[in-house]
C-alpha positions as CSV (number, residue, x, y, z in Angstrom):
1,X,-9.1,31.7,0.4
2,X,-8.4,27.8,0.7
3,X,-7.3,26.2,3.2
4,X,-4.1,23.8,3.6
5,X,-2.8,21.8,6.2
6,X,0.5,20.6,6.8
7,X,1.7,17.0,7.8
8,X,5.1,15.2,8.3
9,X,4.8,12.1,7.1
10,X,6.9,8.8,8.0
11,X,6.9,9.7,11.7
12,X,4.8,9.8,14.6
13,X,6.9,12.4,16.5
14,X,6.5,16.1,15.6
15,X,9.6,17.8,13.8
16,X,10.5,14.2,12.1
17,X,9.9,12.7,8.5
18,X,9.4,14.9,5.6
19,X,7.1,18.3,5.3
20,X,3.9,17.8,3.2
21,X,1.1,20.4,2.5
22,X,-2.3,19.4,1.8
23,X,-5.1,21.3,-0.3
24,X,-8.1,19.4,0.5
25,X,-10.3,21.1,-1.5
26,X,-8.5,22.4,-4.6
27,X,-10.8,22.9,-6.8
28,X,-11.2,26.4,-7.1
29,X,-7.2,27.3,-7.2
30,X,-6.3,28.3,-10.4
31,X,-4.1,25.0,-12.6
32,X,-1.7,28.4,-13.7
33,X,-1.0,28.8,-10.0
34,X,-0.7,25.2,-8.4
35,X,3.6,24.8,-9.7
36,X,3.8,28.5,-7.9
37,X,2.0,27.5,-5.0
38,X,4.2,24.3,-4.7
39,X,7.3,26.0,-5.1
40,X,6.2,28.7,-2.6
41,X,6.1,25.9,0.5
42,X,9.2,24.8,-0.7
43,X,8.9,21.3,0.9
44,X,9.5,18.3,-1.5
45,X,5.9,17.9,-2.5
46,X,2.4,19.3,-2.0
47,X,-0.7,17.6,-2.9
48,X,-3.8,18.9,-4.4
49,X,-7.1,17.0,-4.2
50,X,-10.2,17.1,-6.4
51,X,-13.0,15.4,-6.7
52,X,-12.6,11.7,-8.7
53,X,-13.0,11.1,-11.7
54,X,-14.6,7.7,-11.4
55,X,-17.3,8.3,-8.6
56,X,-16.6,5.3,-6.9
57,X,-13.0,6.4,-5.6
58,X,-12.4,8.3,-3.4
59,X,-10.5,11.6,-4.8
60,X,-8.0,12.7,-7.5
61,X,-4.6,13.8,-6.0
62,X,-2.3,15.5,-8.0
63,X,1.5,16.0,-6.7
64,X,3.9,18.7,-7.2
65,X,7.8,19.2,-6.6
66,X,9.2,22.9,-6.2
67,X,10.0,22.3,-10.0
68,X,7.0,20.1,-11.4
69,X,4.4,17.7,-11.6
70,X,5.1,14.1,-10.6
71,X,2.8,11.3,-11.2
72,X,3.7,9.7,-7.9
73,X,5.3,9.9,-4.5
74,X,5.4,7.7,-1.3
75,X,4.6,10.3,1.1
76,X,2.2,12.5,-0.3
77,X,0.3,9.6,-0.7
78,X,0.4,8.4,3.1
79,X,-0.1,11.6,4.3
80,X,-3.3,12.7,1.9
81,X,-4.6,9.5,3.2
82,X,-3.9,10.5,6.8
83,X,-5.5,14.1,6.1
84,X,-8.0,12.7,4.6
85,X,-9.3,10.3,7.4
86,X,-8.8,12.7,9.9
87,X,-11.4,14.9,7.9
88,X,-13.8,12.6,8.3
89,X,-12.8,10.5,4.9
90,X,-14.0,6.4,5.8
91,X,-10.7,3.9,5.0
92,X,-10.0,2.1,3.0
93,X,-10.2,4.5,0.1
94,X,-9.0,4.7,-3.5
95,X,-6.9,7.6,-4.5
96,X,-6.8,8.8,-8.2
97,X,-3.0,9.6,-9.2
98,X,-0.8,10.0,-12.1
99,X,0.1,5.8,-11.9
100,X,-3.6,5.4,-11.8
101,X,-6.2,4.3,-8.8
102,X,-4.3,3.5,-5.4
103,X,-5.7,1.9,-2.5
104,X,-5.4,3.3,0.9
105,X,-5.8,2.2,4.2
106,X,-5.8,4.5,7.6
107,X,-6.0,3.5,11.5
108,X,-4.7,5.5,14.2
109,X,-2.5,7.8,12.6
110,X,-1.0,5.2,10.3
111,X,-1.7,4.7,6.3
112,X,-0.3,1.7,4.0
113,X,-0.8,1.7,0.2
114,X,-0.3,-1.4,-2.2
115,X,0.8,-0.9,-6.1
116,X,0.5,-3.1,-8.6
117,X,3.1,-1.3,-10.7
118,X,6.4,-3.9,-11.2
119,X,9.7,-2.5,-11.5
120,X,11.0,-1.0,-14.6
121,X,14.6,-0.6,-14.9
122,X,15.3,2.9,-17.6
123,X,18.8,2.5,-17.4
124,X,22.0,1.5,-15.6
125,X,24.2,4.4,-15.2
126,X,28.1,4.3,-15.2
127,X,29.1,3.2,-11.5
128,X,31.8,5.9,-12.1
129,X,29.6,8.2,-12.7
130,X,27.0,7.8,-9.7
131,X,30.0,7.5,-7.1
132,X,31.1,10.9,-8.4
133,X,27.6,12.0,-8.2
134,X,27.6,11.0,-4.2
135,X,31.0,12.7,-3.8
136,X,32.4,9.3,-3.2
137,X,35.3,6.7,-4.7
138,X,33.6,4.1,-6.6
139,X,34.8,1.5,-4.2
140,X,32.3,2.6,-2.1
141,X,29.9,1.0,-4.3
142,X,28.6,-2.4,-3.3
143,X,27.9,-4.1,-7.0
144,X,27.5,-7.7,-6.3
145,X,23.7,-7.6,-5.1
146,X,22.8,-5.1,-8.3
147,X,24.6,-2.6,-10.2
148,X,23.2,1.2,-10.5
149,X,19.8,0.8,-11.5
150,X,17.6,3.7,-12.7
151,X,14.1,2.7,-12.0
152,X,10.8,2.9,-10.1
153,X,7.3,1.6,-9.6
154,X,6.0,5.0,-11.0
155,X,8.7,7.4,-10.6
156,X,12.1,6.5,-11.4
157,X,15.2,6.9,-9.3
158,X,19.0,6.0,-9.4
159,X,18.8,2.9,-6.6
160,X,22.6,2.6,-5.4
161,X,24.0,0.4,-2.4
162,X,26.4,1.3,-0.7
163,X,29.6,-0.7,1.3
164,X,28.8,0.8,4.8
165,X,27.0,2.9,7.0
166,X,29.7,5.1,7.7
167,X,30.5,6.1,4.0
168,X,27.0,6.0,3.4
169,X,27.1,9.4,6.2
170,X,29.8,10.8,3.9
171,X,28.1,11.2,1.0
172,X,27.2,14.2,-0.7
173,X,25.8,15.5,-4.0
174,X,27.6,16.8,-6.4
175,X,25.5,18.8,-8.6
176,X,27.8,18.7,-11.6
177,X,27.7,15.1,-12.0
178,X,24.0,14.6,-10.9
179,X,23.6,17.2,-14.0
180,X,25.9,14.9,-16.3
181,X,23.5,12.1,-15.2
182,X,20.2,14.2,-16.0
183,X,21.7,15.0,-19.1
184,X,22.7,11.2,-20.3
185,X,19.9,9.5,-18.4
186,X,16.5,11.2,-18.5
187,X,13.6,10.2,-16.8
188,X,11.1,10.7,-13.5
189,X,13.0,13.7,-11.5
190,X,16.7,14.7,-12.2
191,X,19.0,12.0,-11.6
192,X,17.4,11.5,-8.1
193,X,19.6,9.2,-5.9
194,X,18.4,7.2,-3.5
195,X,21.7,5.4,-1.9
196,X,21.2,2.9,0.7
197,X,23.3,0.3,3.0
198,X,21.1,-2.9,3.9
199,X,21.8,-5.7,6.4
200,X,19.0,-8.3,6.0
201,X,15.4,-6.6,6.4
202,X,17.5,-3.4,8.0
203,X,17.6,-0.4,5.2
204,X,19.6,3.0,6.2
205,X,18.8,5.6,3.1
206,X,19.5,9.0,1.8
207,X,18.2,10.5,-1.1
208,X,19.5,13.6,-3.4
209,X,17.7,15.3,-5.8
210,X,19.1,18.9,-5.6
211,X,18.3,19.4,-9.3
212,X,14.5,19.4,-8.2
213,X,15.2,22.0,-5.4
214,X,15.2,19.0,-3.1
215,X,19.2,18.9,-2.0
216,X,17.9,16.0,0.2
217,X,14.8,14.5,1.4
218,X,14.0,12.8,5.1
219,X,11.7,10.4,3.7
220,X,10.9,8.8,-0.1
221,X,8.6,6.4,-0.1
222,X,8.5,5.9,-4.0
223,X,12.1,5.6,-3.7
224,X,11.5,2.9,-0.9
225,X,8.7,1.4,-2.7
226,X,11.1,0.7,-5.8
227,X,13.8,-0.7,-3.5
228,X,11.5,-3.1,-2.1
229,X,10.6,-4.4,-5.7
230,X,13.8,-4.6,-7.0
231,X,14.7,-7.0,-4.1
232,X,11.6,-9.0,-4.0
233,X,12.8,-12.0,-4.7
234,X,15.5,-12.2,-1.8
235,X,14.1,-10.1,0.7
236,X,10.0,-9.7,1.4
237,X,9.7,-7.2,3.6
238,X,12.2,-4.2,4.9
239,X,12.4,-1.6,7.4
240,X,14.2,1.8,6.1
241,X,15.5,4.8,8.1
242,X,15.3,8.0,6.5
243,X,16.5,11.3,7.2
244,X,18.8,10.3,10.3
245,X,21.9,12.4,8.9
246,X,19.8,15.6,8.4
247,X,17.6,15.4,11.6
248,X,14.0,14.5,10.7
249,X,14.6,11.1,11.2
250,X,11.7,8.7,9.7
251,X,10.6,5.3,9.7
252,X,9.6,3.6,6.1
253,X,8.1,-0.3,6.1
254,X,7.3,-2.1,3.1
255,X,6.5,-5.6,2.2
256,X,6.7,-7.2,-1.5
257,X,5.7,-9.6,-3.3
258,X,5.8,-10.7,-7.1
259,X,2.8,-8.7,-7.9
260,X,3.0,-5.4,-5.6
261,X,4.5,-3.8,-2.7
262,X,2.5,-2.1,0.3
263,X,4.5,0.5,2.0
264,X,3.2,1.6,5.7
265,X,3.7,4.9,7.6
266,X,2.3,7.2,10.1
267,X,1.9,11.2,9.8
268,X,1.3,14.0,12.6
269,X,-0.7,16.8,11.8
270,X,1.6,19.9,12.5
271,X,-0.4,23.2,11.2
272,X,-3.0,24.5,9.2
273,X,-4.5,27.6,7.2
274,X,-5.4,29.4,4.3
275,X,-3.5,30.5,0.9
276,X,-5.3,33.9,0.6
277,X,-4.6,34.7,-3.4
């Protein structure tokens, strides 16, 4: 039997943010199993910790969708840092993952990460095409601050602003388009969109990434992470809402620079117990 434990992450109030699990000890599940295992919980990622490979860090994390492996993720990381710590783990720490060694930082509840990674732009999808993809008129896209962007710090995402708030509640994905975009633009998940409306420092986000068994997530803090590089050099630090239109509301803060971007959140411990295969 191993035991798990289960965090959301981006909040400090039970019942908000999103769902992760947390193997501290994985070292004796079988690697045939882990996609299985992740798929089984069903939440938008699950974590798996090993020793490190370097014995100076801390531990090796490895992340899994419901549909596959993913070098990095926002949450996971805040909340195996959390879990961590409240095991007994000493801040800061350095967690191995697929981007390579992140450093983490925990106090009272609350974890902040910094990357190095800069923004890398795959691809700038068809306007058309991501406003169909978000069930919405391509009005509704707000192109003078940046067009479409496929990018990330790690894991790439379709970063999309939006006019206003209220269309911003409106969308939804349409999975035939979002597979149009897999198809033309490959890379990180499935043509994951993160859509956003911004005023200043003041981010309201959704993200879709049905084609990952994820038809949308209350908190993405690689998604976050991206969005905070790509608009680095007008705006240092934001403050996103998550998960507001599908009632796990969380709370996402970031601060960039040229050379990296730190992204802060808390986590609540919520259960715990043992995968018995």
């Amino acid at each position: 039997m191993t035991r798990y434990v289960v965090y959301d992450v981006f909040t400090d109030t039970p019942f908000g943010g999103n769902q992760l699990a947390v193997f501290p000890d994985a070292s004796t599940l079988p690697e045939a199993q882990l996609q299985s295992i992740a798929a089984e919980f069903n939440f938008s990622e699950v974590t798996f910790v090993y020793s490190p490979d370097d014995p100076s860090h801390t531990a090796r994390v490895r992340i899994f969708t419901p549909t596959m492996e993913i070098p990095f993720a926002g949450h996971p990381t805040i909340g195996t840092a959390i879990a961590l710590s409240d095991a007994g783990q000493t801040s800061p720490m350095v967690l191995e993952l697929g981007v390579g060694p992140l450093t983490c930082r925990v106090s009272e509840g609350k974890a902040a990460f910094t990357t190095s990674t800069s923004f890398t732009a795959e691809a700038y999808p068809d306007p058309a095409l991501v406003a169909a993809a978000l069930s919405l008129p391509q009005d509704a896209l707000r192109l003078d601050r940046h067009p479409p962007v496929l990018g990330g710090v790690g894991l790439a995402f379709v970063l999309v602003e939006l006019d206003s708030r209220s269309l911003l509640r409106r969308a939804q994905p349409a999975v035939a388009a979002i597979r149009e975009g897999a198809a033309l633009y490959p890379a990180g998940l499935d043509f994951a969109i993160f859509a956003y409306v911004r005023d200043g420092a003041q981010v309201d986000a959704r993200m879709f990434a049905p084609l990952d068994n994820i038809p949308e997530d209350p908190a993405t803090g690689s998604a976050c992470a991206a969005l905070a590089a790509l608009l680095s050099d007008s705006q240092a630090r934001l403050s996103i809402r998550q998960g507001e239109d599908m009632g796990r509301p969380s709370r996402i803060e970031t601060q960039a620079t040229a050379e990296s971007v730190t992204v802060f959140g808390s986590a609540v411990r919520m259960m715990e117990g043992r995968l018995v295969i």
